[in-house]
N, C-alpha and C positions, 0 to 999 in steps of 0.2 A: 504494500500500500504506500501510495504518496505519502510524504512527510508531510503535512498543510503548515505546523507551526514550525517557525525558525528558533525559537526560545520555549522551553518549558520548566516551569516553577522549578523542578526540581535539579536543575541547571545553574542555581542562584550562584554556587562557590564560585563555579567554573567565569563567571562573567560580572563577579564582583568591581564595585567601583569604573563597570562601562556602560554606556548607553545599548539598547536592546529594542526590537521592535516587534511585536508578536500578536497576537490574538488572545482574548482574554473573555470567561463569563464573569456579571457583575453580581459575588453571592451577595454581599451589602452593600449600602452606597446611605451614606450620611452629610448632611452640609453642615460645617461648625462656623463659627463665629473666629478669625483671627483675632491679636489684639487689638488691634484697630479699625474692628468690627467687619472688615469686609471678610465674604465668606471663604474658607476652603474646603476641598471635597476630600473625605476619609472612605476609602472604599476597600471593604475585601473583593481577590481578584482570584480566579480559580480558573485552574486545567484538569489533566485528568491526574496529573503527577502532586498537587497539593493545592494549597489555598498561600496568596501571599496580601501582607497590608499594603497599600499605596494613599498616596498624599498628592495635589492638584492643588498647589500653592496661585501660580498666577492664572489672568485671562480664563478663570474659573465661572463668571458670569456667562458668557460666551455657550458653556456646556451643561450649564444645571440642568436645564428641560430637554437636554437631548438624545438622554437614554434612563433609564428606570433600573431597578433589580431584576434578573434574570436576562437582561440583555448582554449583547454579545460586542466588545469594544476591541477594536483595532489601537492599540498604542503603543509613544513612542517615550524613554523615559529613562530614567538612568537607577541601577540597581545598586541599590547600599545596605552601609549595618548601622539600624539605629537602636540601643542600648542592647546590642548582640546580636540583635535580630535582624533578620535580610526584610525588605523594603523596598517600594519602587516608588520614584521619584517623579509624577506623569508631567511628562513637558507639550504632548500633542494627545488627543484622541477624539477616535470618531465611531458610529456608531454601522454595526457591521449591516450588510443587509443578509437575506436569508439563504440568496445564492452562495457568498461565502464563508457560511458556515460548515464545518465539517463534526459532526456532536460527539463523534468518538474521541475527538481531539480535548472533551470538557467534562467527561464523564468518566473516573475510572472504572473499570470492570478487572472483574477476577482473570489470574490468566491459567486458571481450572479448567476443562472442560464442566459447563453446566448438563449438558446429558450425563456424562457419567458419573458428577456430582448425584445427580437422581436418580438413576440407577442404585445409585450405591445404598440411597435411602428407602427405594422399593424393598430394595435385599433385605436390610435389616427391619422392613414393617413386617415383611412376609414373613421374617422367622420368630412374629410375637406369638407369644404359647394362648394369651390371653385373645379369646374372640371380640371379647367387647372393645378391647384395646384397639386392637389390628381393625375392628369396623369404622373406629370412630378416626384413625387416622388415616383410612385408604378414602372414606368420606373428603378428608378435605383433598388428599389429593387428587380425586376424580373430579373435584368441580373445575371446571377450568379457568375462572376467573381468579380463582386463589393459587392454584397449581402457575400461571402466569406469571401471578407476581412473587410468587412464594422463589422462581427461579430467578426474580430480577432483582429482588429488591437488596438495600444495603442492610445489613444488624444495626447502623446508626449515624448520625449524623455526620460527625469529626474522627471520633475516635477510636474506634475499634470496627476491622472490616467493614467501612465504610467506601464499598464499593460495588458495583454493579453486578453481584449476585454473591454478593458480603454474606446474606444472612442464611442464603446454602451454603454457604461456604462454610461458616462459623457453625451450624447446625450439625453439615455430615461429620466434621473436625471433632464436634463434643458426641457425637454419636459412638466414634471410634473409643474415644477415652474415657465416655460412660460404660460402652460395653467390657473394655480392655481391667478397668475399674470393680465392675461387679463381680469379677472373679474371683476377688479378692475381699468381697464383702459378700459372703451367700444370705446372709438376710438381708440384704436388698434385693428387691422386686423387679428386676431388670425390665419387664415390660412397660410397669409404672413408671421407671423415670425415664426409657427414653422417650415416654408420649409427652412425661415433663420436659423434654427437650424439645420436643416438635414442635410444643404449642409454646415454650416459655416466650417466644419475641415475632409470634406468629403478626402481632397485632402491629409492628412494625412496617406489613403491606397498606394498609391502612394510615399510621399514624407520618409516614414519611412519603413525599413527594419528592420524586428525582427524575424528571421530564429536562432541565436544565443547570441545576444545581440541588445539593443536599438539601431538604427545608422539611418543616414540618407543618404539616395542613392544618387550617384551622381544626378540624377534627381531633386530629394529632395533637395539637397541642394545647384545645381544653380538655379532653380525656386524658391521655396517655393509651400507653399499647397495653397497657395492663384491664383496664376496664373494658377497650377495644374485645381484646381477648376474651374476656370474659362474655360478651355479648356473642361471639364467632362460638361460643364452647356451646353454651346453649342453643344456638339454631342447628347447629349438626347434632348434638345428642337428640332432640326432636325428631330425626330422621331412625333411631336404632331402637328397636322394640326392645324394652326387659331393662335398660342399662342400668345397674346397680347406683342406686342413690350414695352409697358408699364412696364409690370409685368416681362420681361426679365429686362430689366433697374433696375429697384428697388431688385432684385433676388442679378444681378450684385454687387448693391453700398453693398448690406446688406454681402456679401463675403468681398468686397474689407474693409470696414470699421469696421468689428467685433474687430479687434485690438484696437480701439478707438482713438489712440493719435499718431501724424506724428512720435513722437520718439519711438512708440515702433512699427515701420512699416507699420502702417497703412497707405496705399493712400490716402485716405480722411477719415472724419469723418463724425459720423455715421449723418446724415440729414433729416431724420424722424422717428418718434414714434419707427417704428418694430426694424429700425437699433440701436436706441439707449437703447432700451432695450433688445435684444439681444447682446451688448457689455458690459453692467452690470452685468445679467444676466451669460453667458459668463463666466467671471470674478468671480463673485460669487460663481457660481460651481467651479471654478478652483483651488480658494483660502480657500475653504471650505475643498476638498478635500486635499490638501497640509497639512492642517493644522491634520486632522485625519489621516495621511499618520504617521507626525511626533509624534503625540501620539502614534499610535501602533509601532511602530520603536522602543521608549523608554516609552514603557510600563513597563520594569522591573526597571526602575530608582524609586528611594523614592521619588523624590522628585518632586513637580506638576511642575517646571519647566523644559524645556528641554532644551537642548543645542540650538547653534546660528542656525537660521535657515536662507539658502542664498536666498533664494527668496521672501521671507518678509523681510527680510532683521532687523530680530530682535530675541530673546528668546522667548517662546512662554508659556503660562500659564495653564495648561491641571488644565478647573475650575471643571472639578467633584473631581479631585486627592486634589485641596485646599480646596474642604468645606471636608474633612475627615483627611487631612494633616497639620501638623506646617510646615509651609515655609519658606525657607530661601531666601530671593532676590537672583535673579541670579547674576554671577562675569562677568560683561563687561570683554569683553577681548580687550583690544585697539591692539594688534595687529591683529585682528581680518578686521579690517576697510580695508586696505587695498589688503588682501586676500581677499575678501569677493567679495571686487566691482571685482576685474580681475574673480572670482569666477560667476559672474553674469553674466557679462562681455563675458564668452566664453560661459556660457548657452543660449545668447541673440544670436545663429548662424541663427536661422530662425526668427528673432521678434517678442518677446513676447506681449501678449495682454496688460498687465499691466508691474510694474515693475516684471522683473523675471519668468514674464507667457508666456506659450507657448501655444495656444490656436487656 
C-alpha cells in the first residue's frame, strides 16, 4: 500500500526540533485566551501511531471556524519538547477534503489477524461443559450487529488496546491466560469466568465510537459499558428457556465488579473465585499491554528507559534494551506530578479498573 503520510506521531524522536508536514485527525480542538487576551488554538492531533499536543500561536483568527473535532487537517509546523514532552508547533493549516483522506492512515488497528482472533474464540465457546453458558455466549455471537463490532471495536479509549479490534484482541489474550490459569485453581468454574470474560467490556461496542477518532458516545459516557452490559445480558438471557437465576446473579456481580476497587468505579467487589480473578487477570492484560504499547512508541530512543508514563504512573525500563545497553537513570521530572495526576484524572471519564485503566 501507498504510504499517504510523510510524518507519523510516532516518528517524533527521529524529527525533533524540524519543521514537518503531514496529515492529521482533530481528537480535541480548544480556543484559550493568550495573555493579552487574543486567542490560541490547543489541539490534540492523532494518527494511527499515537495522539500528539499542538499549539497555533499566530494568525489563529484566520482558522477558528474552519474545521471542528473529528476533522481531518493538512499541517505544517515545527516538532519540539515542551517540559519532556514532544509537541507541534502549527505555523500553517488547512482543512482536508474527503478525497484526501486515507482513514487507515488515523485509525490504528490490530496487526492480528481478526478471523483467526474469532476462530480462536469459537474454539474455546464450543468447549464450555456448561449449556446455559455456551447458549448465552454463541447468542451474542450469532447476532451480527454485535459479532461486527465485537470484531472492530477498541477495549478503550487511550490506554490499553486501544485499537481497531483492541477489544478481540484483549479478550482472546485473557481467554488464553484464564484458561492457562484454571489449571491451577480447580475450584474455579472455568466456564463461569470465561463468559466473565466475554461479556466483562462487551459494552464497550456501544459505549465507544471510533468512525474517526477514539471518543465516547453520548451513551457511553452517561452510562458506562458496565450498565450498557448489563442491559445486552438481559435481552439475550430473554432468548434461552430455563436459564438459572443463579448463574444470571453471578454473570451480573462478575460485570459489575471487574473494576475491582469502589474508587476506580466498581459497585462492588469482586466476591468469589471467577470474579476475583477475572479483575486480576483483567488488569494484567491491561497493564501488560500498556506497557509494550510504550516500548514500541519509543522504540527508536537509545536509551532502555522511556519517558513518564500517565497511567502507571512512573518511567518504565524496556529490560531487553538494558541487558544490551549502558543506562542512564531516568531524570524525575517534578513538574511532572502535578500534570500527570489532572492527566489521569481526565482519562478516569469512565472508571478505570486499576489506577489509570480502563477496562
Amino acid at each position: 500500500m501507498e504510504r499517504m503520510k510523510d510524518f507519523y506521531i510516532s516518528e517524533c524522536t527521529r524529527h525533533e526540533n524540524k519543521i514537518i508536514t503531514s496529515n492529521f485527525v482533530v481528537v480535541s480542538k480548544q480556543i484559550k485566551p493568550k495573555k493579552t487576551g487574543e486567542p490560541y488554538l490547543a489541539l490534540t492531533l492523532g494518527d494511527r501511531s499515537g495522539q500528539l499536543e499542538a499549539k497555533m500561536w499566530d494568525n489563529v483568527e484566520e482558522v477558528l471556524n474552519v474545521f471542528e473535532q473529528d476533522d481531518f487537517l493538512k499541517i505544517k509546523g515545527l516538532v519540539n519538547k515542551y517540559k519532556n514532552r514532544f509537541q507541534l508547533t502549527i505555523h500553517k493549516l488547512r482543512k482536508l477534503g474527503e478525497s484526501e483522506i486515507e482513514f487507515s492512515d488515523y485509525l490504528p488497528k490490530t496487526t492480528r489477524n481478526i478471523d483467526e482472533l474469532w476462530q480462536s474464540l469459537t474454539d474455546f465457546v464450543a468447549s464450555f461443559q456448561n449449556p446455559y453458558l455456551k447458549a448465552l455466549v454463541q447468542a451474542f455471537m450469532s447476532d451480527p450487529e454485535i459479532a461486527a463490532a465485537y470484531r472492530n471495536a477498541p477495549a478503550a479509549k487511550t490506554l490499553h488496546h486501544a485499537y481497531i479490534g483492541g477489544l478481540l484482541d484483549h479478550v482472546v489474550s485473557l481467554f488464553r491466560s484464564c484458561d492457562l490459569v484454571c489449571r491451577n485453581y480447580p475450584q474455579v468454574n472455568r466456564d463461569l469466568l470465561l463468559t466473565g470474560v466475554f461479556l466483562h467490556d462487551i459494552g464497550k461496542i456501544h459505549e465507544l465510537a471510533y468512525n474517526r477518532s477514539f471518543t465516547y458516545t453520548t451513551r457511553g459516557q452517561l452510562l458506562g459499558h458496565m450498565v450498557i452490559e448489563l442491559e445486552m445480558l438481559q435481552a439475550k438471557l430473554a432468548l434461552i428457556s430455563g436459564f438459572p437465576d443463579t448463574l444470571k446473579t453471578l454473570l451480573e456481580h462478575l460485570i459489575i465488579s471487574h473494576h475491582g476497587e469502589y474508587e476506580f468505579g466498581s459497585p462492588k467487589l469482586p466476591m468469589f473465585p471467577e470474579a476475583l480473578l477475572l479483575h486480576y487477570m483483567d488488569d494484567l492484560d491491561s497493564k501488560m499491554e500498556a506497557m509494550r504499547a510504550h516500548f514500541e512508541r519509543e522504540a527508536d530512543l537509545e536509551s532502555p528507559w522511556t519517558s513518564y508514563n500517565a497511567s502507571l504512573g512512573r518511567p518504565l525500563l524496556n529490560s531487553a534494551k538494558f541487558l544490551t545497553a549502558k543506562v542512564t537513570p531516568p531524570v524525575e521530572d517534578p513538574s511532572a506530578t502535578e500534570a500527570e495526576a489532572e492527566s489521569i484524572s481526565e482519562s478516569r471519564e469512565k472508571a478505570p479498573t486499576l489506577p489509570g485503566f480502563e477496562s
